[in-house]
C-alpha positions as CSV (number, residue, x, y, z in Angstrom):
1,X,130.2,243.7,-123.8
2,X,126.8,244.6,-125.4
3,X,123.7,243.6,-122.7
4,X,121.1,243.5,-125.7
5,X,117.6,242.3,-124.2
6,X,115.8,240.9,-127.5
7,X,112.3,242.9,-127.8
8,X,109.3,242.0,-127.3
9,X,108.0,242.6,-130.8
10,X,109.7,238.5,-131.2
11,X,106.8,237.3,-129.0
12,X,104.1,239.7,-130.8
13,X,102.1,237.0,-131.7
14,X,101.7,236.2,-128.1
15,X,102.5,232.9,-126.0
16,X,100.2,230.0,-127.8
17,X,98.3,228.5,-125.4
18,X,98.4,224.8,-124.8
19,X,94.5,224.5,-126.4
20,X,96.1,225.2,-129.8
21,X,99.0,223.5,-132.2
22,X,101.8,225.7,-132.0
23,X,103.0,226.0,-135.4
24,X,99.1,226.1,-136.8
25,X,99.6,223.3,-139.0
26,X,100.8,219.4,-139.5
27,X,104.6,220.3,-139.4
28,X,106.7,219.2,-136.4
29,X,108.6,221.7,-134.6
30,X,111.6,220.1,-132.9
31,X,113.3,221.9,-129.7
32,X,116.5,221.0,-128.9
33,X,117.6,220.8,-125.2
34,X,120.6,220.5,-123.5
35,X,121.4,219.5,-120.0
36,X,124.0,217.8,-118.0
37,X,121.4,215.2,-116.1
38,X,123.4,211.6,-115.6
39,X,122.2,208.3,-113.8
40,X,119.5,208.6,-112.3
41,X,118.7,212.1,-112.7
42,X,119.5,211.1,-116.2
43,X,117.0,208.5,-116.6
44,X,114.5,210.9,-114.8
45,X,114.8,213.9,-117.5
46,X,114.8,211.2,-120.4
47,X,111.4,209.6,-118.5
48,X,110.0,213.4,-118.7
49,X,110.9,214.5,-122.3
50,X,109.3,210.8,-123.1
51,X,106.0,211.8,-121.6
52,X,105.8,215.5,-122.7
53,X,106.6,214.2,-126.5
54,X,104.0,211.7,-126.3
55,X,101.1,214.3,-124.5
56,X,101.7,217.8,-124.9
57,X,104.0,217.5,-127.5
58,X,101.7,215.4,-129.6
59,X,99.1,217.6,-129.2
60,X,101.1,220.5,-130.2
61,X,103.4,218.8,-132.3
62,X,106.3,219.5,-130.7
63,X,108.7,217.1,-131.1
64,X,112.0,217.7,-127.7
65,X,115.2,216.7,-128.2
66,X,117.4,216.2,-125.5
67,X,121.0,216.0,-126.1
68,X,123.2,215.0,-122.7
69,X,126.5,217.5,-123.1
70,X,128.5,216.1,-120.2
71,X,128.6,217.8,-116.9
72,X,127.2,221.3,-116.1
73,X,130.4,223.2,-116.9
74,X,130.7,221.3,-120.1
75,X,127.2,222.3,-121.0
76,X,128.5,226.5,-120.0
77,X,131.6,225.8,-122.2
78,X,129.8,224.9,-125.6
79,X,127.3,227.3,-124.7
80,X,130.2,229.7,-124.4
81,X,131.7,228.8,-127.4
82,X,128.8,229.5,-129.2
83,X,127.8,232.4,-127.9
84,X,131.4,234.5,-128.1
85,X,131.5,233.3,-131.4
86,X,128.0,234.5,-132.4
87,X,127.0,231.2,-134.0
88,X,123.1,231.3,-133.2
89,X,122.6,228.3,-135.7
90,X,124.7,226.3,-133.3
91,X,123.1,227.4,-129.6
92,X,120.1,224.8,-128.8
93,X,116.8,226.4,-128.0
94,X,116.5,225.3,-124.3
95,X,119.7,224.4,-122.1
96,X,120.0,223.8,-118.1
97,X,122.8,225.8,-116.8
98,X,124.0,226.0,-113.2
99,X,125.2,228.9,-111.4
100,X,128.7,229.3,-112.1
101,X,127.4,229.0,-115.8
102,X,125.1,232.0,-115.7
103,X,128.4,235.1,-116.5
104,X,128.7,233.3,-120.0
105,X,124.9,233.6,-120.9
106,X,123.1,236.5,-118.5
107,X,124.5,239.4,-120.8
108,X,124.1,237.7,-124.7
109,X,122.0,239.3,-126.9
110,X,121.1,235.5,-127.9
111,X,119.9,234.9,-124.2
112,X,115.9,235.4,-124.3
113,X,114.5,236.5,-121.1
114,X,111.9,233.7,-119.5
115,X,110.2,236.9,-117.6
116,X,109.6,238.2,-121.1
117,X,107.9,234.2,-122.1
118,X,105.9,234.8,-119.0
119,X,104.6,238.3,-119.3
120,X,103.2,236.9,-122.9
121,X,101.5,234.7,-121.2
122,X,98.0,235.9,-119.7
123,X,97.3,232.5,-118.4
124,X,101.0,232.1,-116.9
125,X,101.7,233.3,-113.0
126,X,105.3,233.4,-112.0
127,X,103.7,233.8,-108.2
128,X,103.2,230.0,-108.7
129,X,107.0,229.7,-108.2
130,X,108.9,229.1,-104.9
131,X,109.9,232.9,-104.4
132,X,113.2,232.1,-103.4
133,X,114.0,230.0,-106.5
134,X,112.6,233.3,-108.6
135,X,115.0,235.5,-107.2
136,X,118.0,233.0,-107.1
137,X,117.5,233.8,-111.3
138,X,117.0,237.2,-111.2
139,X,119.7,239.8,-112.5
140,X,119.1,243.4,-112.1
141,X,114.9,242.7,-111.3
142,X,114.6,240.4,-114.4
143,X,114.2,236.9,-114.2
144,X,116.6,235.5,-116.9
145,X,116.0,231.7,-116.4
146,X,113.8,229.1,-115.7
147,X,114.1,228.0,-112.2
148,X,113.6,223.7,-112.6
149,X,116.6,221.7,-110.5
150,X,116.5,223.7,-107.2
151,X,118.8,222.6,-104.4
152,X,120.5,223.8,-101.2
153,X,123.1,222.0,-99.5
154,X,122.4,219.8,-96.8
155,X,124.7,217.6,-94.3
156,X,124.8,213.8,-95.1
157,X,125.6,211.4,-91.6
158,X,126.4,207.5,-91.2
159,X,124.0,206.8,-88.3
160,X,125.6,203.5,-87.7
161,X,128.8,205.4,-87.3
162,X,127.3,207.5,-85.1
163,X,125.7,205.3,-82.9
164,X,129.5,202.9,-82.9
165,X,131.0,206.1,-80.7
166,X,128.3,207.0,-78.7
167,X,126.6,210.1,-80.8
168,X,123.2,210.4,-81.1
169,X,122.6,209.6,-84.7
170,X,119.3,212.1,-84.3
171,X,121.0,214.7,-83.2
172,X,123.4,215.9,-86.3
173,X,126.1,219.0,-85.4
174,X,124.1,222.5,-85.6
175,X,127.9,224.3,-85.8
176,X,131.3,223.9,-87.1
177,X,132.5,223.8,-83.4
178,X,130.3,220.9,-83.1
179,X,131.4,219.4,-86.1
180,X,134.8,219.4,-85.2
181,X,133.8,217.5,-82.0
182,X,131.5,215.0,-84.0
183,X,134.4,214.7,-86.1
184,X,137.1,214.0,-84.0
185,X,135.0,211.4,-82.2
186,X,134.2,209.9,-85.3
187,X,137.9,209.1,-87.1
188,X,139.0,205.6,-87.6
189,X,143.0,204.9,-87.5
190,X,145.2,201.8,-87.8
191,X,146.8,200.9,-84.4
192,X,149.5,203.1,-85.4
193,X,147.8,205.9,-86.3
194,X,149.9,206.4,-89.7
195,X,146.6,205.5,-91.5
196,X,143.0,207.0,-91.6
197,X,140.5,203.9,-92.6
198,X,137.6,206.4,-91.7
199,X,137.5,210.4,-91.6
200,X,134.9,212.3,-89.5
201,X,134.5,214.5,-92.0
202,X,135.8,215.4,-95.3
203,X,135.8,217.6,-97.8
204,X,137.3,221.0,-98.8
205,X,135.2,224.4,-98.9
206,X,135.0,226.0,-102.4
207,X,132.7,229.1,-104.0
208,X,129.4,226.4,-103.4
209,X,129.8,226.3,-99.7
210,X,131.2,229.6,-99.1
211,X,128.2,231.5,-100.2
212,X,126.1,230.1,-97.1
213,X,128.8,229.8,-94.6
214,X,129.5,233.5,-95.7
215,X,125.7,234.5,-96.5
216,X,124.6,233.3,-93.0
217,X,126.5,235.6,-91.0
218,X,125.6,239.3,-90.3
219,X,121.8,238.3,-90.9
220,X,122.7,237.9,-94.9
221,X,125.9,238.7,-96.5
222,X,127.6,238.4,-99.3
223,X,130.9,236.8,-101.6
224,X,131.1,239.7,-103.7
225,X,129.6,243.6,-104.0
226,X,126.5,243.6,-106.4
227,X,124.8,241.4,-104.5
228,X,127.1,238.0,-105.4
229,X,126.5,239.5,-108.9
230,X,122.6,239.7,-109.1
231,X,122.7,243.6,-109.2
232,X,125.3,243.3,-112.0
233,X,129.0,243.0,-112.4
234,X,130.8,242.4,-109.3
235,X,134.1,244.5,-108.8
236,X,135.7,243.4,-105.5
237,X,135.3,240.7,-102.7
238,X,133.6,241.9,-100.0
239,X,134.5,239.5,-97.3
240,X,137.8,241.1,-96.6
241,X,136.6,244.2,-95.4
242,X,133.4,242.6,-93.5
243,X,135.4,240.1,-91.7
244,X,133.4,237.1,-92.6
245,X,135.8,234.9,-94.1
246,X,138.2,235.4,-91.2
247,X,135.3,234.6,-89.4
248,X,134.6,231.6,-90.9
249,X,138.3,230.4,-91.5
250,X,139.2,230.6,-88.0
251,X,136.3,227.8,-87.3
252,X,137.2,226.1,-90.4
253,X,141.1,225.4,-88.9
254,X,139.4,224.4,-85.8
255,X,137.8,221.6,-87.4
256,X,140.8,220.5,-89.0
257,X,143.1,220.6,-85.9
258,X,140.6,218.6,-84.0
259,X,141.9,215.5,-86.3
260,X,138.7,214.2,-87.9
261,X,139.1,216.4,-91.0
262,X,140.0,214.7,-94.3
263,X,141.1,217.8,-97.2
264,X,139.3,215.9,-99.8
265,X,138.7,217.4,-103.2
266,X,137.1,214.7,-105.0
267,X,135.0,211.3,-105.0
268,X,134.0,212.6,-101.2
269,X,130.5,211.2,-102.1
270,X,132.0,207.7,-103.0
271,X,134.4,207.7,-100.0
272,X,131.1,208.3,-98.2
273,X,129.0,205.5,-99.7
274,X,132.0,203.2,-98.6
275,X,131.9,204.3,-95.5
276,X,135.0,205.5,-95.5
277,X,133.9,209.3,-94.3
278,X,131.2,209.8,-91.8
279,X,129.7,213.1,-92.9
280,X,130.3,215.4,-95.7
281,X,128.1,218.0,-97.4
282,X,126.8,218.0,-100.7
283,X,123.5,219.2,-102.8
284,X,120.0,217.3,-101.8
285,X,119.9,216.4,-105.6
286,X,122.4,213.6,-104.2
287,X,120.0,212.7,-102.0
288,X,118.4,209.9,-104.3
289,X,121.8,208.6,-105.3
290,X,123.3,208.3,-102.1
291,X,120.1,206.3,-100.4
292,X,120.3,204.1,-103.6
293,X,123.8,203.4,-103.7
294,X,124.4,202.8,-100.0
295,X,121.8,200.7,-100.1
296,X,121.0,198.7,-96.6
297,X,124.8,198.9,-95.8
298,X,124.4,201.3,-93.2
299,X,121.6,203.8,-91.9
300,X,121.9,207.2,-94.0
301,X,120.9,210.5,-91.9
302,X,120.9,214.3,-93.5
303,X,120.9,217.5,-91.1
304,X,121.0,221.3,-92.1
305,X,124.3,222.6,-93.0
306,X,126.1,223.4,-89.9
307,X,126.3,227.2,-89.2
308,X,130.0,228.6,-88.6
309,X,128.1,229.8,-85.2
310,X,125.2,229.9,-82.5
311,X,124.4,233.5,-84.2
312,X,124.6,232.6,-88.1
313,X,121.3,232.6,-88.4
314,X,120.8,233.2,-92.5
315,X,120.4,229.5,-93.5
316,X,121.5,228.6,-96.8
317,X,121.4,229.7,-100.4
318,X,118.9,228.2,-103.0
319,X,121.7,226.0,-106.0
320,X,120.7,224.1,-108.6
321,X,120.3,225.3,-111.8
322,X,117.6,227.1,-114.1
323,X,116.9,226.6,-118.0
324,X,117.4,229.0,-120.4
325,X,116.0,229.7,-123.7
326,X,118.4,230.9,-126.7
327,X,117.2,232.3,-129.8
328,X,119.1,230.4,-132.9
329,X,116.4,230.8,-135.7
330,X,114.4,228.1,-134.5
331,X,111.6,228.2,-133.0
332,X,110.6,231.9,-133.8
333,X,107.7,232.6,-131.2
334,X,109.2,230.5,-128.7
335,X,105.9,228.8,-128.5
336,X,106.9,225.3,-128.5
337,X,110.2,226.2,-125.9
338,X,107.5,227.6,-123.4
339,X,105.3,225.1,-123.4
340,X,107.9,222.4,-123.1
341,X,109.0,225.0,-119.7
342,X,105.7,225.1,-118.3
343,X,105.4,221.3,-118.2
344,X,109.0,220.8,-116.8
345,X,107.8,223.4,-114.1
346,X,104.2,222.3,-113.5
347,X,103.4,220.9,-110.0
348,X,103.0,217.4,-110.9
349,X,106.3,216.9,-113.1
350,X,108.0,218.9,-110.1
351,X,106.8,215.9,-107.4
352,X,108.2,213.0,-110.1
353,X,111.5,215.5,-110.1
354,X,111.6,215.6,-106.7
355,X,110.9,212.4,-105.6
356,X,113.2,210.6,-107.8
357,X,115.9,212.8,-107.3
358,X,115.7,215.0,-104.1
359,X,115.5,218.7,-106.0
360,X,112.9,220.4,-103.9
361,X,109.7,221.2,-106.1
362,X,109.9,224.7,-107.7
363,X,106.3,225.1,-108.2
364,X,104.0,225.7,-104.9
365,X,101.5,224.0,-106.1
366,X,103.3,220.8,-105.4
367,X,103.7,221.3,-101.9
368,X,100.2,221.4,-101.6
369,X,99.1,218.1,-103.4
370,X,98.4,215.2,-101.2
371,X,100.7,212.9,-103.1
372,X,103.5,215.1,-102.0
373,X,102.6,215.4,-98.1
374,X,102.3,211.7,-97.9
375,X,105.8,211.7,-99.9
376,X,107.5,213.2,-97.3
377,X,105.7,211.7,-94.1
378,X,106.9,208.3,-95.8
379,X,110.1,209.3,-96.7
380,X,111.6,212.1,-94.2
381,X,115.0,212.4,-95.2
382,X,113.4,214.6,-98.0
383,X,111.3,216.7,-95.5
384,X,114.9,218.1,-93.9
385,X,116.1,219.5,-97.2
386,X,112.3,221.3,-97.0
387,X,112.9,222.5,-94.1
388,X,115.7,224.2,-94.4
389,X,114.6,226.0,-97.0
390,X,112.0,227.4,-95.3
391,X,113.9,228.4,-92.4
392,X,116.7,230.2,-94.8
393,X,116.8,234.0,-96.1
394,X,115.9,233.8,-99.8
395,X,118.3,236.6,-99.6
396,X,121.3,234.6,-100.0
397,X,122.2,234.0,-103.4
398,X,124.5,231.8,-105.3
399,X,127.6,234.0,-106.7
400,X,127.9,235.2,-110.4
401,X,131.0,235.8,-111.1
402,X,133.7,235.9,-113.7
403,X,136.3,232.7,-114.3
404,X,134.0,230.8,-112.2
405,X,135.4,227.5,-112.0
406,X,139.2,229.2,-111.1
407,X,137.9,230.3,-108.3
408,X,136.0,227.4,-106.9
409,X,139.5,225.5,-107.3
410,X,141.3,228.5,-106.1
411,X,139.2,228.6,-103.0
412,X,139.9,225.0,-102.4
413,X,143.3,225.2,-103.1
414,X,144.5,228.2,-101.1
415,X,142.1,226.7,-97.8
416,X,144.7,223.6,-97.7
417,X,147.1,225.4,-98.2
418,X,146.3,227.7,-94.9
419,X,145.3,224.0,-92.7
420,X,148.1,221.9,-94.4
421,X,151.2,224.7,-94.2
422,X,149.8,226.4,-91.3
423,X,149.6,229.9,-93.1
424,X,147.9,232.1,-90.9
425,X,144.2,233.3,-91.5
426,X,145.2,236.9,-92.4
427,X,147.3,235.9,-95.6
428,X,144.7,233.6,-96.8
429,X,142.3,236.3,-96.9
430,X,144.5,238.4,-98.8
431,X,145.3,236.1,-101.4
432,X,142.1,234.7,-101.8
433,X,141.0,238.9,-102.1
434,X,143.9,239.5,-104.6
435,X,143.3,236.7,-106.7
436,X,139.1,236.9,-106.9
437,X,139.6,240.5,-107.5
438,X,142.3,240.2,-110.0
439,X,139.9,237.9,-112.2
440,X,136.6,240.3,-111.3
441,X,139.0,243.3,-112.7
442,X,140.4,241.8,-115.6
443,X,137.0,240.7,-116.6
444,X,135.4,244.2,-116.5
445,X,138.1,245.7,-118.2
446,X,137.3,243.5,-121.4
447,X,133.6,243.6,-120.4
448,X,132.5,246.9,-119.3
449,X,129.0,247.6,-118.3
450,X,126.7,250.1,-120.4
């Protein structure tokens, strides 16, 4: 693997500034931009490319294209393709990539720094960004992408269901031993019992979960050594050896023992919206979709994640996703790409972007505009995922590891294998350690670092 960081003599003409066309004459420069944005996050990014073409974009003739490529991992594979293949003419000049994207474009000489776009330019402050979303997109003290659809995971509750067994349907579960009581209080059966009609909760814990229910203990830990990957390669798991996936396994079987737990591994969100599960967990960019597809069929709550204990005290990691910019002979000063960046992370397109789909506002500026504060005093379930944020270690970082998507499934996989065929804590942490390390050393072998 060559880690090439492209020079700064490509921006030597500078950043243009907004006052100014950026190509200097009549000629439309078109930026193409990919992203995996459906429904109504969908319809929100098409509404935003429509108004920066037709203000900013006119101005500066700058013409955005936005291409939909599927969901986020199908936006990493293409990128992928491209990139191993060292096709610049076919990468796009902007693309939104989530975390378990970032190992295929971090390292590629193709991949153009945004701390580079800033530092060109003197009217651009990266202090205007939420700190924690800065350094959820820093590798090795360089910010590599643009932080813009910034998440963390938050705990979705059916009040009515709560208020049907006697919960108090203000008072979500802080802990996993809570939610196991919640839970079991909470399942629905047929007379027999053969049948669940309603889980307490489901879902199945993969790589997205794991880094806060991992990260939270210890004050802030991690998946993997090198920081989750943020300091550079990672070589080994680390939470054999520090004990915090026993830890959290252990309180993970107790849930499922209790009898409210349904191992679900997909639609959880639509069993949710049908009522069919009481809680789950899921990003706060759901957070829009849920309220809009339940409806008035039943009273929707949110509540932090629940900690695996009283003294798990680290909160929860910053997700989402961040933009980055590719250089494929387009483009050549990245002029038009930053100014296209700027808007997407100004503090008024960061309110619409929140408020119509539940990402919390990257820019700080947002927080402090009155149309936001009356936002959230009128719409509360948003205020929660806020909250949380601000009462989490910016510390805990999403993982960047090799083979990615394996090991979310692999996580998933081996966890029902441990509840469903009672395999005892010990062995699932030692497969899950021999597996995740087997595709960390594998991948440095073929991809050492200089």
């Amino acid at each position: 693997m060559v880690v090439i960081l492209l020079p700064l003599a490509i921006f030597a003409g500078g950043v243009k500034q907004s006052s100014d066309s950026v190509s200097g004459t009549q000629e439309i420069v078109e930026i193409e931009f990919w992203h995996p944005n459906s429904g109504l996050l969908g319809d929100a990014m098409t509404e935003l490319v429509d108004k920066f073409n037709g203000t900013i974009g006119k101005e500066q003739n700058i013409a955005v294209k936005e291409i939909y490529q599927g969901k986020a991992s199908d936006v990493a594979t293409k990128l992928r393709a491209s990139l191993q293949a060292n096709r610049s003419q076919d990468l796009p000049d902007l693309a939104q990539v989530d975390a378990t994207g970032v190992m295929d474009v971090r390292d590629s000489a193709y991949m153009v720094p945004v701390q580079q776009l800033a530092q060109a330019d003197a009217q651009y402050s990266v202090e205007d960004l939420q700190p924690g979303t800065v350094l959820s997109m820093t590798y090795k003290d360089v910010l590599i992408g643009m932080p813009f659809n910034a998440s963390t995971i938050l705990l979705y509750y059916n009040k009515d269901a709560f208020r049907e067994v006697g919960l108090d349907p203000d008072r979500p579960p802080k802990t996993l031993e809570e939610l196991a009581e919640y839970a079991k209080k909470l399942v629905v059966t047929t007379p027999d019992g053969r049948t669940v009609l309603r889980y307490g909760f489901a879902g199945v814990p993969s790589s997205y979960e794991l880094v806060s229910w991992i990260g939270q203990q210890k004050g802030v830990s991690y998946i993997t050594d090198k920081r989750n990957g943020h300091d550079g390669n990672p070589t080994r798991v680390v939470f054999d050896t520090e004990g915090t996936l026993a830890t959290f396994l252990d309180e993970w079987r107790n849930v499922f023992e209790q009898g409210g737990l349904g191992n679900l591994t997909s639609d959880v969100r639509q069993q949710f919206i049908a009522g069919k599960t009481a809680m789950f967990v899921i990003s706060t960019s759901s957070l829009a979709t849920v309220l809009d597809s339940v409806g008035d069929r039943f009273e929707v709550g949110v509540g932090y994640l629940p900690r695996v204990h009283d003294e798990a005290d680290g909160g929860v990691n910053i997700g989402g996703g961040a933009i980055f910019v590719f250089e494929n002979e387009n483009d050549p000063q990245k002029a038009a790409s930053w100014e296209f960046l700027k808007f997407l992370t100004s503090a008024e397109t960061q309110l619409f972007w929140h408020q119509r789909t539940g990402y919390f506002p990257v820019n700080l500026g947002t927080y402090e505009m009155d149309e936001f504060k009356a936002h959230l005093e009128g719409n509360p379930l948003f205020k929660v995922a806020i909250d949380q944020l601000n009462a989490s270690d910016p510390r805990i970082q999403s993982v960047w590891w090799p083979n990615s998507y394996q090991a979310y499934y692999e996580i998933q996989n081996t966890i029902i294998e441990m509840l469903e065929q009672q395999k005892s804590t010990e062995e699932t942490v030692r497969k899950l350690s021999t597996v995740l390390n087997g595709y960390m050393q594998e991948y440095n072998r073929m991809n050492p670092e200089l």
